[in-house]
C-alpha positions as CSV (number, residue, x, y, z in Angstrom):
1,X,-95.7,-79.3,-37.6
2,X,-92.7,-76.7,-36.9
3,X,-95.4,-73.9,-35.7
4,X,-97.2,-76.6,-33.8
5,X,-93.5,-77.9,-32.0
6,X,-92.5,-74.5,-31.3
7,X,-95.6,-73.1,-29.8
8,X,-95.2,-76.2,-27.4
9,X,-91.9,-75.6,-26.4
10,X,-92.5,-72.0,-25.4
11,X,-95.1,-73.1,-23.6
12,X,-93.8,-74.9,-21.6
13,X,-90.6,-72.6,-21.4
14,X,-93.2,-69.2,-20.3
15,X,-93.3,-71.9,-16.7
16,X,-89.7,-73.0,-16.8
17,X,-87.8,-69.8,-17.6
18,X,-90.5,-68.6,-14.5
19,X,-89.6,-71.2,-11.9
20,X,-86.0,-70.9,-13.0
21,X,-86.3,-66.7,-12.0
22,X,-87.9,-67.5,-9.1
23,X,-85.8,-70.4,-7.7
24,X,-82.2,-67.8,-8.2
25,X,-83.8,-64.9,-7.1
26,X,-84.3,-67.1,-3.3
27,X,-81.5,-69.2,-3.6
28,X,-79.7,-65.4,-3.9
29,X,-81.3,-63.9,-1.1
30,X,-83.0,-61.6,-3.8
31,X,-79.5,-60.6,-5.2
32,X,-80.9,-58.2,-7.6
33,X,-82.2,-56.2,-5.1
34,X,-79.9,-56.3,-2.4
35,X,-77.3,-55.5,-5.0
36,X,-79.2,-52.9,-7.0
37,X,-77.3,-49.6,-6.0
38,X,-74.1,-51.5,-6.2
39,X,-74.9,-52.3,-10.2
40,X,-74.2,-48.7,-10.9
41,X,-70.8,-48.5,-9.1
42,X,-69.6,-51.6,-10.6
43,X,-70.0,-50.4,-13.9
44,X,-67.5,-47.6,-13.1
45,X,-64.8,-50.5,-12.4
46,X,-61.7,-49.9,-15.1
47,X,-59.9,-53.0,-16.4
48,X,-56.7,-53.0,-15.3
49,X,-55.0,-54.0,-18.7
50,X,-56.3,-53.1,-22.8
51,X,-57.2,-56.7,-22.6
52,X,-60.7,-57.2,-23.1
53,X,-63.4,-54.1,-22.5
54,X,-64.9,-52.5,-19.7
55,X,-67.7,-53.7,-17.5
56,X,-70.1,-50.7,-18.8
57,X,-68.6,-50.8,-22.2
58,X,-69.6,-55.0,-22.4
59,X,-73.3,-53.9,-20.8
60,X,-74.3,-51.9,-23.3
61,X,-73.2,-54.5,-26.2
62,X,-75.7,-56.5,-24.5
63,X,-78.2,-54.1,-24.3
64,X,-77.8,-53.0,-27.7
65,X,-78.9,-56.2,-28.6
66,X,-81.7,-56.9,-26.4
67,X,-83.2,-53.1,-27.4
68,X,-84.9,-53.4,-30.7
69,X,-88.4,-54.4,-32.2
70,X,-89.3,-56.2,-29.1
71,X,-89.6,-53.1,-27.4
72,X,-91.3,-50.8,-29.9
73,X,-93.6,-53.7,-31.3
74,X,-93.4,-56.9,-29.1
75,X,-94.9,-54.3,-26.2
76,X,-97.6,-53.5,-28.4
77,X,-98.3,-57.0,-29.5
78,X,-98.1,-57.8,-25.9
79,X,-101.2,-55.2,-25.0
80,X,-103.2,-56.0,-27.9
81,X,-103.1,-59.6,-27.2
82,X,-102.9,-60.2,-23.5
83,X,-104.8,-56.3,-22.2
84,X,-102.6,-53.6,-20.5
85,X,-102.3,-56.4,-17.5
86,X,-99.8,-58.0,-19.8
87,X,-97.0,-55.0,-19.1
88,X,-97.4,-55.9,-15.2
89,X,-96.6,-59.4,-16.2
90,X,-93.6,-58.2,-18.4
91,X,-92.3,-56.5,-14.9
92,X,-92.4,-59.4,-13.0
93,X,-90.9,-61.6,-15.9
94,X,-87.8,-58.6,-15.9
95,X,-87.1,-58.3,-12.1
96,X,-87.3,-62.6,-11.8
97,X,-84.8,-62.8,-15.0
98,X,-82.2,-60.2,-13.6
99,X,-80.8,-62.9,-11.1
100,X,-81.3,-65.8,-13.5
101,X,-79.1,-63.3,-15.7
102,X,-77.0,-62.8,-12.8
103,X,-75.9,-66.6,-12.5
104,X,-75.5,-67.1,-16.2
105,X,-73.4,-63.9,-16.6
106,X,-71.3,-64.6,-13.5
107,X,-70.8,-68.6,-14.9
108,X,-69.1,-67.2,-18.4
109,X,-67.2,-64.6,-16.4
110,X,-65.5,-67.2,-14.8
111,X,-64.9,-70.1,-17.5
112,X,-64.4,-67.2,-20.3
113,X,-60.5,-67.6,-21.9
114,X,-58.6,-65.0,-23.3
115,X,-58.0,-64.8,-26.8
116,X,-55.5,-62.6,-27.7
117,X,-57.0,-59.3,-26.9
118,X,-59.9,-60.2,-25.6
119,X,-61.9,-63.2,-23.8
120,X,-64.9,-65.2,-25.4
121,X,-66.7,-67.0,-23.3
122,X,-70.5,-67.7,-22.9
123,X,-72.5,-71.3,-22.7
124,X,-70.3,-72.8,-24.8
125,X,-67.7,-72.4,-22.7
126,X,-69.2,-73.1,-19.2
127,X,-70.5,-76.2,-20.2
128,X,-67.4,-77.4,-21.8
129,X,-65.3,-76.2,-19.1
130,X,-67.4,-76.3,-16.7
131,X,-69.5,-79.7,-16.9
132,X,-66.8,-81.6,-18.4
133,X,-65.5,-83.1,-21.7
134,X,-68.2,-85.6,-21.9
135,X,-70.6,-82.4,-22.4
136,X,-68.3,-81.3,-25.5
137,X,-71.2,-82.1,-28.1
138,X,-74.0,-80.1,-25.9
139,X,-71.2,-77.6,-26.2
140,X,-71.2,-77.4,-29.3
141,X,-75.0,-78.2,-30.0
142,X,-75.7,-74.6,-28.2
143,X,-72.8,-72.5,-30.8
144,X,-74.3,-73.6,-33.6
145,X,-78.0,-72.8,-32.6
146,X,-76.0,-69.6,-31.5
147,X,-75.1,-69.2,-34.6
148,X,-77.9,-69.9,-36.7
149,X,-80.1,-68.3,-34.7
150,X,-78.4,-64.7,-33.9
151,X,-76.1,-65.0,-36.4
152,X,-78.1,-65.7,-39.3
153,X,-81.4,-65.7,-39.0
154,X,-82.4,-62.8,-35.9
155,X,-80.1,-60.2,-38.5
156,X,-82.3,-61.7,-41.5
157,X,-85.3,-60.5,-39.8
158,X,-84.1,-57.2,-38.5
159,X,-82.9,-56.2,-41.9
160,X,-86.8,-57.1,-42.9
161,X,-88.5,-54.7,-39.9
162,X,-86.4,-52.0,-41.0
163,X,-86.6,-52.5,-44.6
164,X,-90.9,-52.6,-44.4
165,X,-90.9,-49.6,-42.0
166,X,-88.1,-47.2,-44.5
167,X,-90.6,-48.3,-47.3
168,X,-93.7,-47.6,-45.4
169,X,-92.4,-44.6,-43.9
170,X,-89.8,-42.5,-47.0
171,X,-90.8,-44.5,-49.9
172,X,-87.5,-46.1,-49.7
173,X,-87.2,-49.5,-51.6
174,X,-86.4,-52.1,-49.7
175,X,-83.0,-52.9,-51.8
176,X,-82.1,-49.9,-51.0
177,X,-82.1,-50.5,-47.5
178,X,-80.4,-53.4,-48.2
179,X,-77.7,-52.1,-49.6
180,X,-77.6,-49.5,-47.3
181,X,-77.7,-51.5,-44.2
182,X,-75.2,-53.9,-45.6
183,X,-72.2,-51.6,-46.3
184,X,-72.9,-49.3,-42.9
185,X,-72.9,-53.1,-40.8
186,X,-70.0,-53.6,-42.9
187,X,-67.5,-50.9,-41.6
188,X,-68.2,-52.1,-38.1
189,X,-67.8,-55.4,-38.0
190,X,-64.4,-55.5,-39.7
191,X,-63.0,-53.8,-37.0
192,X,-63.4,-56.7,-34.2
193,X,-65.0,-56.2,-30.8
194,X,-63.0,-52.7,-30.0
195,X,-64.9,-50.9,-32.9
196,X,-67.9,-52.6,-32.3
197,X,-68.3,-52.2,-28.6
198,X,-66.9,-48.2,-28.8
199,X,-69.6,-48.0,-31.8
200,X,-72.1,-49.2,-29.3
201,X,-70.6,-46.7,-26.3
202,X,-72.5,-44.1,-28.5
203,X,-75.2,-45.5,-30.2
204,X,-76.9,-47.3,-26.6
205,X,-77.1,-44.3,-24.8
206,X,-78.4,-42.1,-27.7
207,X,-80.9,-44.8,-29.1
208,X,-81.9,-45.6,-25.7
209,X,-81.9,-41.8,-23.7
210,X,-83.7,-40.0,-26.9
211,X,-86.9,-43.0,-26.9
212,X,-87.3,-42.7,-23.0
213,X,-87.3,-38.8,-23.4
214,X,-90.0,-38.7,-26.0
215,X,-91.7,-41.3,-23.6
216,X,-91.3,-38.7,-20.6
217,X,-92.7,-35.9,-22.7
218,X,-95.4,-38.0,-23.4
219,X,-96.0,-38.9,-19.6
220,X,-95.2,-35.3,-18.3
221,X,-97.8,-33.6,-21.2
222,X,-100.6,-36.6,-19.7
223,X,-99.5,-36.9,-16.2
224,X,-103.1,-36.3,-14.5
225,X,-103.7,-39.9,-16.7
226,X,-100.9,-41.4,-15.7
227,X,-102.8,-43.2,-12.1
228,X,-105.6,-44.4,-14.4
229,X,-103.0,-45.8,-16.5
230,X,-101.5,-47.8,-13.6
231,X,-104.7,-48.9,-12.5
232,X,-106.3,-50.3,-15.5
233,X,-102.3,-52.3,-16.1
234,X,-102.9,-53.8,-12.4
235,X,-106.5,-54.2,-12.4
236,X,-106.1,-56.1,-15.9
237,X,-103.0,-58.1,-14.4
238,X,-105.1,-60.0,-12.0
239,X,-108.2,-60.3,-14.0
240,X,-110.3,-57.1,-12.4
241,X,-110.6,-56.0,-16.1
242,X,-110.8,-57.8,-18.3
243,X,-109.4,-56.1,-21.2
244,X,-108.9,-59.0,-23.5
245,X,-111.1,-62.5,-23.6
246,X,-107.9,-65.0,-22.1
247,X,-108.7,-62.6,-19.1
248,X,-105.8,-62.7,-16.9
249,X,-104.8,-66.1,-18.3
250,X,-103.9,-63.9,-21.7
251,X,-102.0,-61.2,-19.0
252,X,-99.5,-63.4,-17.6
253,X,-99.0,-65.8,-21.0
254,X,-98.3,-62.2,-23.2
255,X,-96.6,-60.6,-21.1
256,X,-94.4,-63.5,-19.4
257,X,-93.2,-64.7,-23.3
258,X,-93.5,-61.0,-24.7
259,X,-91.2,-60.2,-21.7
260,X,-88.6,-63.2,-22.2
261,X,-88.2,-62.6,-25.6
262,X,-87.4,-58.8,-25.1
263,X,-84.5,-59.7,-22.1
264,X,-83.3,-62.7,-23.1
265,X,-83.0,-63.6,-19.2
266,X,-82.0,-67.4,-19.9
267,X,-81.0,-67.8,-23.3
268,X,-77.8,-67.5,-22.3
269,X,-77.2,-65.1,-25.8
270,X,-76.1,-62.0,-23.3
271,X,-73.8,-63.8,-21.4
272,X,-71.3,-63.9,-24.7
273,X,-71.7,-60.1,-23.8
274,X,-70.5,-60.6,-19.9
275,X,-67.7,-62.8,-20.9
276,X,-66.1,-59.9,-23.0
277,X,-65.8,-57.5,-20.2
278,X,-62.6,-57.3,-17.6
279,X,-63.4,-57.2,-14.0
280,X,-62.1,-58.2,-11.1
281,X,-65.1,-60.6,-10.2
282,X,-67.6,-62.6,-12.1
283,X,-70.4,-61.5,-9.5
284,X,-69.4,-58.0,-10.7
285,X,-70.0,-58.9,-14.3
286,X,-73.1,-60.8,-13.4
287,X,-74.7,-57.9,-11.0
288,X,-73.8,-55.8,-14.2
289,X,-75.7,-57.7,-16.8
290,X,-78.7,-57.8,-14.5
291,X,-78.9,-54.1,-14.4
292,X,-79.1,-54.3,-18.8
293,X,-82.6,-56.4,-18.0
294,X,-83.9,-54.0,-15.6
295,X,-83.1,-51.0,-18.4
296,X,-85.1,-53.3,-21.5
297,X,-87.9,-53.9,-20.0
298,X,-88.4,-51.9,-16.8
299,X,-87.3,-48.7,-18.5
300,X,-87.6,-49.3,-22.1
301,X,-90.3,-51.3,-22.5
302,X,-92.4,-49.2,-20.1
303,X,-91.8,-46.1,-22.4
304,X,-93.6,-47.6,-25.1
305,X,-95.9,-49.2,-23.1
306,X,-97.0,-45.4,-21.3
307,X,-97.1,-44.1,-25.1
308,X,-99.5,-46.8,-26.3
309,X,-102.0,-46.8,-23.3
310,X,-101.9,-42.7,-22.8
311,X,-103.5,-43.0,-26.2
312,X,-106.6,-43.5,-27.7
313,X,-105.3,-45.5,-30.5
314,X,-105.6,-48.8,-28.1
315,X,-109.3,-49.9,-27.3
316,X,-109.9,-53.6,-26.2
317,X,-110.8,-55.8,-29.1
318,X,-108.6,-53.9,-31.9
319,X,-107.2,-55.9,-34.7
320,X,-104.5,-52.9,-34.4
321,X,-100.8,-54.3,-33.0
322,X,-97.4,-53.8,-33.4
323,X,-95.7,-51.1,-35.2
324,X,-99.0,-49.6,-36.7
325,X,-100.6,-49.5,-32.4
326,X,-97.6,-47.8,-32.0
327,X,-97.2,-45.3,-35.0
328,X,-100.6,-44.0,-34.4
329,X,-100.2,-43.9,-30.4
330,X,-97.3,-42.1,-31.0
331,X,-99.0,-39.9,-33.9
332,X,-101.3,-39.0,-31.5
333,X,-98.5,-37.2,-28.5
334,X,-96.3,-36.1,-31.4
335,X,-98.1,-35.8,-34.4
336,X,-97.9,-36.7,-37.9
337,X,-93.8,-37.3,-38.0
338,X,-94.4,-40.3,-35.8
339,X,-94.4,-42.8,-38.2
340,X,-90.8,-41.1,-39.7
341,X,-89.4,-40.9,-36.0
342,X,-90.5,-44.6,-35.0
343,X,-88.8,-45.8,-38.5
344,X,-85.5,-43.9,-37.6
345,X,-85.4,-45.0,-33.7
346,X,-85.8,-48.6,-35.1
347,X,-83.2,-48.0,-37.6
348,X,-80.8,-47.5,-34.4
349,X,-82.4,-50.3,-32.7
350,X,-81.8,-52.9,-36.0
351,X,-77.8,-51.6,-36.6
352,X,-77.3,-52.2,-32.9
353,X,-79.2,-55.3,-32.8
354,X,-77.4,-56.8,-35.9
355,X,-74.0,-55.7,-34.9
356,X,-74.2,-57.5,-31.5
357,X,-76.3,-60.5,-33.1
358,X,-72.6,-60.6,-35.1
359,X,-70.5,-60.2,-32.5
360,X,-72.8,-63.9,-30.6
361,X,-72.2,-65.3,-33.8
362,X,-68.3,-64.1,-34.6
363,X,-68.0,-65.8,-30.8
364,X,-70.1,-69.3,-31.4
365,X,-67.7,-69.8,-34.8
366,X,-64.1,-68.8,-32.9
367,X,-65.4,-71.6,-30.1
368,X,-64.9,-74.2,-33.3
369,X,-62.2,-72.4,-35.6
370,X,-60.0,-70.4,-32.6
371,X,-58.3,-67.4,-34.2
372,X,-59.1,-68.5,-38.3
373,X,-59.6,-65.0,-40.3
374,X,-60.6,-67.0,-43.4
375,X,-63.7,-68.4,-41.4
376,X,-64.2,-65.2,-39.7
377,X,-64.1,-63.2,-42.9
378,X,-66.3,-65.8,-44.7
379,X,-68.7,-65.4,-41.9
380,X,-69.3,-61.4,-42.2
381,X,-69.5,-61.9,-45.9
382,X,-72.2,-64.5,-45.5
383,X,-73.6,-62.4,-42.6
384,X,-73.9,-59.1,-44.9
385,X,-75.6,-60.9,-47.8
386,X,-78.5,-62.2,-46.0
387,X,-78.8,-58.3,-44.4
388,X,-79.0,-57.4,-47.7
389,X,-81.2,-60.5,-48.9
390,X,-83.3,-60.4,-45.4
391,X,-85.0,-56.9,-46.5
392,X,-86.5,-57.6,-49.4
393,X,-87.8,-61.2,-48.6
394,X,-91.0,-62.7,-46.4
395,X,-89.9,-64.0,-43.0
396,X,-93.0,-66.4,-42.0
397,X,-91.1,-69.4,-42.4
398,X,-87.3,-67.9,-41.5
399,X,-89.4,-66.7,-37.8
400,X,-91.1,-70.1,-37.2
401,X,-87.6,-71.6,-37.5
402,X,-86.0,-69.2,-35.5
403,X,-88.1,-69.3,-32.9
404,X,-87.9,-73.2,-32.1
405,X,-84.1,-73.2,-32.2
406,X,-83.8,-70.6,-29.6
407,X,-86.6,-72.2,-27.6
408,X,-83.6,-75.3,-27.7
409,X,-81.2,-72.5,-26.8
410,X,-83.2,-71.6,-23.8
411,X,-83.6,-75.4,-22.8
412,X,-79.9,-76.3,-22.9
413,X,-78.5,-73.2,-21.3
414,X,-81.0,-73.7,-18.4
415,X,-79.8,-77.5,-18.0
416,X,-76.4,-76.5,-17.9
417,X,-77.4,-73.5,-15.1
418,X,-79.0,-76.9,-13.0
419,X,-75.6,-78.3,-14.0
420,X,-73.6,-75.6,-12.6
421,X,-75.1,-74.1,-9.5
422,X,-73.5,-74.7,-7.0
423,X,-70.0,-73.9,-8.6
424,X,-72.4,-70.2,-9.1
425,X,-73.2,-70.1,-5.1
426,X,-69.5,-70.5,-4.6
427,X,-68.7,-67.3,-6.4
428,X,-71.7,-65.6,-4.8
429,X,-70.9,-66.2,-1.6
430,X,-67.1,-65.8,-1.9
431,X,-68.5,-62.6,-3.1
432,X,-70.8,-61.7,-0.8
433,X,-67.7,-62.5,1.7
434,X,-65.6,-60.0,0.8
435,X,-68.0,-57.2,0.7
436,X,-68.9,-58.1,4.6
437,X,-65.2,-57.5,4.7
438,X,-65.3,-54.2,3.8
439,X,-64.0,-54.6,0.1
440,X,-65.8,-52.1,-2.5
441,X,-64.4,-54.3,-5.2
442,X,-63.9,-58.0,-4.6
443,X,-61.4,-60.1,-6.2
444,X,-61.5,-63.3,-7.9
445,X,-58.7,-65.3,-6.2
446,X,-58.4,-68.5,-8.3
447,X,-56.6,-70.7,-6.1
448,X,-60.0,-70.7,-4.1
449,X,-61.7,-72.4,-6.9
450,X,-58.5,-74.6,-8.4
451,X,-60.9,-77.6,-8.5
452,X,-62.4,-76.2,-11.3
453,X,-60.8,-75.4,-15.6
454,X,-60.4,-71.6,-14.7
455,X,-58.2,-70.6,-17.6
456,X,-55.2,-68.7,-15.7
457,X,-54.1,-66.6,-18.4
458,X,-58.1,-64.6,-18.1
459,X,-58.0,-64.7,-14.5
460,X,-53.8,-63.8,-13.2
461,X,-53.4,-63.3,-10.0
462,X,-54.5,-59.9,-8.8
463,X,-53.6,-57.9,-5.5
464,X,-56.6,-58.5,-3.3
């Protein structure tokens, strides 16, 4: 019944989460594009107190969590399932999300609070704060689907992937892993979202830079294939091969959810990210986070996508998918260390993963308890016993669960981005104001926006 329930709700979400990209990306005047060079400037914007962290440094959090299995084995399910048309489709679904990213990001900029040191924020907090007090239990309906979702049960299955490939890949048991994985989340986590996000400052660009070099070796030692490659991903896209027997019905359904599940774009999950950094804008913030889709799937996903479909390893038809499509494709450009470097880039891809997963989690939990160690401490306890349990255990049922609450996830972030759209255009176009002006960094002035529950002590007055 669960299986049956979820598969509906995605289904109907593939459409949603579609019309939802397309509907910002207009009502933005294409946003994502017109802002596109600007992304990378705005990530060089410095916070102008230790409060909080950077806009780059609160980017790659986010794309440290987005950037794991999906994108070595959700890419290959992807092709096996819906044809090499089914990357085209994961494009589109990535280029449509950045500005549904964009509004969602820029929405928990702006009704984040600061705690301390830093500022939480996400969903959670723009629907309480921004729809109202009589949305307080949708509120808090979405932080503990945040929490049971990324913090328990995504971490549960990461510890599993990496587990089964260290086994398949050294021999190594999976309670050794375990144990392994548990003590190295452990020395991160206790150190709150400084140590975290200047553990993923390193980790992102390495994890990230050294997959999408072996993927350019790959593509510069096959280039004279690479048009063929392009064409048989477009010709499969609109059903002028079919590659798979959906057709290009299988195309669009694989790669559109395939696609969704590897950004995020309307979950909401990243935007706990966003709320984190210090900026001087929420469009900043937003622009920002749009860029981290456009890496996962545009660059990332690609990478793996070029390493299957340069290969012989892929044929139509194949019962072959995921990790093992990949191994071999890989095996194939690097030879017979594949399967060892594929386990150790998903090694990078789980810690990451987990440690942001954490951080969603840390964030959902502080939006009930405020500043309560005991709960937070009781939490990473908790959190590094099911790493530890998660490896050695079978995930059918713990994936069929996961998957229908963040399906719920998707659907009340999006009703709360209906909710809240016009309060978004207002900061777009207060944005896109200033930089007709002339300014190369815009400023949030709050008294512009006083009719809303802008916390004061997150957004001071700044020099504009």
């Amino acid at each position: 019944m669960l299986v049956e329930l979820t598969d509906f709700i995605w289904l109907a979400l593939v459409y949603i989460l579609v019309g939802f990209g397309v509907f910002f990306t207009l009502a933005s005047r294409f946003a994502q594009f017109r802002y596109f060079r600007n992304m990378f400037t705005m990530l060089k914007e410095k916070p102008d107190s230790d409060t909080g962290v950077s806009s780059i440094e609160a980017v790659l959090l986010s794309i440290g969590g987005r950037v794991g299995s999906g994108n070595i084995i959700g890419v290959a399910v992807a092709i096996t399932l819906g044809g090499p048309g089914a990357v085209f489709w994961m494009w589109v679904t990535a280029l449509l999300g950045m500005a549904t990213s964009y509004y969602e990001s820029t929405l928990a900029q702006l009704f984040k609070r600061r705690e301390g040191n830093e500022y939480r924020g996400g969903p959670q907090n723009y629907i309480r704060y921004g729809m109202g007090k009589k949305w307080n239990w949708l509120a808090s309906l979405y932080a503990i689907l945040l929490i049971i979702t990324f913090g328990f049960a995504f971490n549960i299955m990461q510890s599993f992937a990496l587990a089964a490939s260290f086994q398949e890949a050294f021999d190594v048991p999976t309670i050794t892993t375990g144990i392994g994985l548990s003590l190295f989340i452990a020395t991160i986590i206790f150190g709150g979202i400084k140590r975290i996000t200047h553990f993923t400052d390193v980790m992102v660009p390495i994890m990230a830079l050294g997959y999408v070099l072996i993927a350019f070796y790959v593509i510069a030692t096959n280039l004279s294939e690479m048009p063929g490659v392009f064409s048989s991903i477009i010709d499969s896209a609109f059903g002028l091969n079919q590659a798979v027997g959906g057709g290009i019905g299988a195309a669009i359904g694989f790669g559109v959810r395939r696609g969704l599940f590897s950004n995020e774009a309307g979950l909401g999950s990243t935007t706990v990210a966003a709320a984190a950094a210090n900026v001087h804008h929420p469009s900043t913030q937003g622009l920002a986070q749009a860029l981290g889709v456009f890496v996962d799937t545009i660059v990332i996903c690609t990478a793996t996508a070029a390493i299957i479909l340069l290969s012989d390893a892929y044929t139509p038809g194949s019962d072959v998918e995921g990790l093992v499509l990949t191994q071999l494709s890989l095996a194939e450009h690097i030879g017979i260390y594949a399967s060892q470097f594929l386990s150790v880039a998903l090694g990078f891809f789980v810690v990451t993963s987990i440690v942001y997963n954490y951080y969603l989690g840390e964030t959902a939990i502080d939006f009930f308890s405020g500043e309560n160690k005991m709960v937070f401490i009781g939490f990473r306890i908790s959190l590094l016993f099911l790493v530890f349990w998660g490896a050695q255990q079978d995930l059918t049922t713990v994936l069929s669960f996961t998957d229908f609450s963040m399906g719920i996830l998707a659907l009340v972030n999006l009703f709360a981005l209906t909710m809240l759209f016009k309060v978004a255009q207002r900061v777009l176009a207060d944005f896109d104001a200033q930089l007709k002006e002339g300014k190369t960094s815009p400023v949030l002035d709050v008294d512009k926006f006083s009719d809303l529950d802008i916390d004061r002590e997150a957004w001071p007055a700044k020099e504009k």
